[in-house]
C-alpha positions as CSV (number, residue, x, y, z in Angstrom):
1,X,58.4,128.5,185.5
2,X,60.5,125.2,185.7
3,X,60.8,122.8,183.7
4,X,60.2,120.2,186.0
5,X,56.7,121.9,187.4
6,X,55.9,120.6,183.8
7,X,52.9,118.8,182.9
8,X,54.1,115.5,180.7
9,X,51.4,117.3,177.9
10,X,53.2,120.5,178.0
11,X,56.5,119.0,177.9
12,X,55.4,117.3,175.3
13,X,54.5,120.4,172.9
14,X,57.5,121.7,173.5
15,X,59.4,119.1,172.8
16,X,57.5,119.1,169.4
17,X,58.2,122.3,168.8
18,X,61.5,122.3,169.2
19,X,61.8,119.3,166.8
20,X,59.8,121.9,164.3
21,X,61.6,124.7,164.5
22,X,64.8,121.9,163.9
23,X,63.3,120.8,160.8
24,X,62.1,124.2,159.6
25,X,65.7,125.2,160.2
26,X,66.8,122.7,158.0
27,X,64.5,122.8,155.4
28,X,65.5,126.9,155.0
29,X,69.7,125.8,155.3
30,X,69.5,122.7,153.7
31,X,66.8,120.7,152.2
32,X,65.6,124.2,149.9
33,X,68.9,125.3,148.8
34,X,69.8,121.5,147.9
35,X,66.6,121.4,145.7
36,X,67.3,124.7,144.0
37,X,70.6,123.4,142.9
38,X,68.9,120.3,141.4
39,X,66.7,122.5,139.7
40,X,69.1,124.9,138.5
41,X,71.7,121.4,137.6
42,X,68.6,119.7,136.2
43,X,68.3,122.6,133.3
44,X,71.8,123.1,132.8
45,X,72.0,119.2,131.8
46,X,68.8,120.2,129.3
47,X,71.1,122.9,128.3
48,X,73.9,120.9,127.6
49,X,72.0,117.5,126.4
50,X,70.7,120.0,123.6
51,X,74.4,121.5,122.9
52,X,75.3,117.6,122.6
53,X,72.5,116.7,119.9
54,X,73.5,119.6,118.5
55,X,77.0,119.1,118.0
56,X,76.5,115.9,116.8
57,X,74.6,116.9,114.3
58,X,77.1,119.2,112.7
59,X,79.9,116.4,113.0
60,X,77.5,114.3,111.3
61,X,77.3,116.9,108.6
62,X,80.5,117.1,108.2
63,X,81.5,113.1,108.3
64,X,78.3,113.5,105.3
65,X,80.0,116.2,103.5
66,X,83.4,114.5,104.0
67,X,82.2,111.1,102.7
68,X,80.4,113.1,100.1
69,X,83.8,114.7,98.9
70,X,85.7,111.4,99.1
71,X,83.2,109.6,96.9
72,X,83.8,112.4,93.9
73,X,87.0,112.4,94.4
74,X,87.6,108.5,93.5
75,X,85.1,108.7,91.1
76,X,87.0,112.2,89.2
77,X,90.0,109.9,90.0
78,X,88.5,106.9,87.6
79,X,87.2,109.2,85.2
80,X,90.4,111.4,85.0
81,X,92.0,107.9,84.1
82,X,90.2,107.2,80.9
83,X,91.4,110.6,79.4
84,X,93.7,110.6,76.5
85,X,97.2,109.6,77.9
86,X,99.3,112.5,75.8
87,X,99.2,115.6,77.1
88,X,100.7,117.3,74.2
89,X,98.7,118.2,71.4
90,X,100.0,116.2,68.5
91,X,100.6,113.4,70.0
92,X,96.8,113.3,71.7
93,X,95.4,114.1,68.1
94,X,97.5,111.1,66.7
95,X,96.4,109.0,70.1
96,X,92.6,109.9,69.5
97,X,93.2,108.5,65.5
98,X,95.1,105.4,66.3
99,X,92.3,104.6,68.9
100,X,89.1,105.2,66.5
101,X,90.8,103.3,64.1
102,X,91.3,100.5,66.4
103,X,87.8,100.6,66.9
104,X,86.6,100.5,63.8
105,X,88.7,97.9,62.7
106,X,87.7,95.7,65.5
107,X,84.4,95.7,64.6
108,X,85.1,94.8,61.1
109,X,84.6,97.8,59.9
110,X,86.4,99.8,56.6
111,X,88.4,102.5,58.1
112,X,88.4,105.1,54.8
113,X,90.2,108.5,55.8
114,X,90.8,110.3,58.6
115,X,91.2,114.3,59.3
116,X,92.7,116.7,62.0
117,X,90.5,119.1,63.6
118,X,92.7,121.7,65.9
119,X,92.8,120.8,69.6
120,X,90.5,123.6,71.8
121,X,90.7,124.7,75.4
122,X,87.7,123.5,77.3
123,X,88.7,124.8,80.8
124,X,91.9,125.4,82.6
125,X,92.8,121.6,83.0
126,X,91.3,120.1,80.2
127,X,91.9,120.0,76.2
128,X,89.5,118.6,73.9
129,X,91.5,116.6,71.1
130,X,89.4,115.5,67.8
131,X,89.4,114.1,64.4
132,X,86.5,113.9,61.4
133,X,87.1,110.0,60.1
134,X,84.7,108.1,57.3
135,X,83.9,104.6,57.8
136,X,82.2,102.2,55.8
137,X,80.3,99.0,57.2
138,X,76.5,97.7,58.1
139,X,74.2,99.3,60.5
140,X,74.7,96.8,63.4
141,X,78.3,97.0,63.3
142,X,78.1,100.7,63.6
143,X,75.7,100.9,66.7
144,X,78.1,98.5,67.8
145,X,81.2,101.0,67.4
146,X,79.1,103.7,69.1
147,X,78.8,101.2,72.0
148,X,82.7,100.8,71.8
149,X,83.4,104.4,72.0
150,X,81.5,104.7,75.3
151,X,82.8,101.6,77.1
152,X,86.8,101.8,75.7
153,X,89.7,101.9,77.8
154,X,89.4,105.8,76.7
155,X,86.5,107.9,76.5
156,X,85.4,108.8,73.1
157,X,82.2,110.9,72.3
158,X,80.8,111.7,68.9
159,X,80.0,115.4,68.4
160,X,78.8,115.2,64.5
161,X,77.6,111.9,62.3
162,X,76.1,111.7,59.2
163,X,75.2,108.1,57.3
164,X,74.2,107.6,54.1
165,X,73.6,104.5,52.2
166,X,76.6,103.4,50.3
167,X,73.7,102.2,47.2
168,X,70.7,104.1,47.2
169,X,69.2,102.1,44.3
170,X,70.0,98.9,46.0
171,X,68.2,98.0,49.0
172,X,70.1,94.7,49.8
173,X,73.2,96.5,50.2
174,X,73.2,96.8,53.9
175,X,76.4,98.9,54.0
176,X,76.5,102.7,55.0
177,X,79.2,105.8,54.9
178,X,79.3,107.1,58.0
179,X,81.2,110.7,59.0
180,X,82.0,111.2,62.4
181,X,83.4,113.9,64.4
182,X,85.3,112.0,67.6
183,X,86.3,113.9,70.4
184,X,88.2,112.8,73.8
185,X,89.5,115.0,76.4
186,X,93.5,115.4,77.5
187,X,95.0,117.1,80.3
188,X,96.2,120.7,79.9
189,X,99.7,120.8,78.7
190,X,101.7,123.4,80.9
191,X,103.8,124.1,78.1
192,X,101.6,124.2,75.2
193,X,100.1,127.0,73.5
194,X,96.5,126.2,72.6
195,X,94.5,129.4,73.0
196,X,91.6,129.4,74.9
197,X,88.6,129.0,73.5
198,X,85.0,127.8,74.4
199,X,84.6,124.6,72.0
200,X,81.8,124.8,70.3
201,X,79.4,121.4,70.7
């Protein structure tokens, strides 16, 4: 049969099916295959997307941690800096009297005796240095000296106190002997030869 015995109708069915089988043809080479790479693209992007927000989580972490690290460093850095400035044992146990005393004289206080108490190995860097002094003053002004110990250019801490009025008979007389055991911390001395011990609080 010819083609041009033809009916228009006929020719026109085939001329549709040739333009079907065309786009089947593409749709199995080229439209399909195309959408099963966007599929496959599509969940490697979930894939990654999650690997991103993951990642970015741990570097948050660590920036966290990091800022975390840096903040206690400055602030073992400003407390490292009110230690006792001697590192060697007598001269941090004659530091740690010369400074109560200034204390206690600054707040008008009697300053009565003062005695050594051996220097003791807290850890591996640091060395606790103390002394037992007896003061003599008023209440007020010894709160005051306890406030002083805390806010000084060093840090001091009281271990042991005991007060006693200086008149028991005589209620006027506002004045009381106190005892006190001070403490501050030094630097380890490389050289020196305090023995370790746990000091005892």
């Amino acid at each position: 049969m010819k083609l041009g015995r033809l009916s228009s109708r006929e020719k026109l069915l085939i001329g549709a099916a040739g333009t079907v089988a065309v786009f089947v043809g593409l749709m199995w080479t080229v439209v399909l295959p195309f959408w099963d790479s966007i599929s496959q693209s599509s969940g490697s992007i979930d894939l990654q997307a999650k690997r991103v927000t993951n990642y970015r989580r741990i570097l948050w972490g660590q920036t966290s941690v990091k800022a975390a690290l840096e903040s206690a460093q400055k602030q073992m850095t400003a407390w490292e800096a009110r230690l006792l400035v001697n590192k060697t044992d007598s001269l941090a146990i004659a530091e740690i009297q010369g400074l109560a005393k200034d204390l206690v004289l600054a707040q008008k206080m009697s300053f009565r005796r003062s005695d050594l108490l051996p220097a003791k190995m807290v850890s591996t860097e640091y060395t606790k240095v103390s002394a037992r002094i007896e003061i003599m003053g008023t209440m007020d002004q010894f709160v005051n000296l306890l406030l002083s110990f805390e806010t000084g250019p060093r840090i001091l801490f009281v271990e042991e106190s005991r007060v006693s009025p200086v008149q028991i008979m005589n209620p006027r007389n506002k004045q009381v002997l106190v005892t006190l055991t001070v403490s501050a911390l030094k630097s380890v001395d490389p050289g020196g030869n305090t023995k370790l011990k746990k000091a005892q609080s």
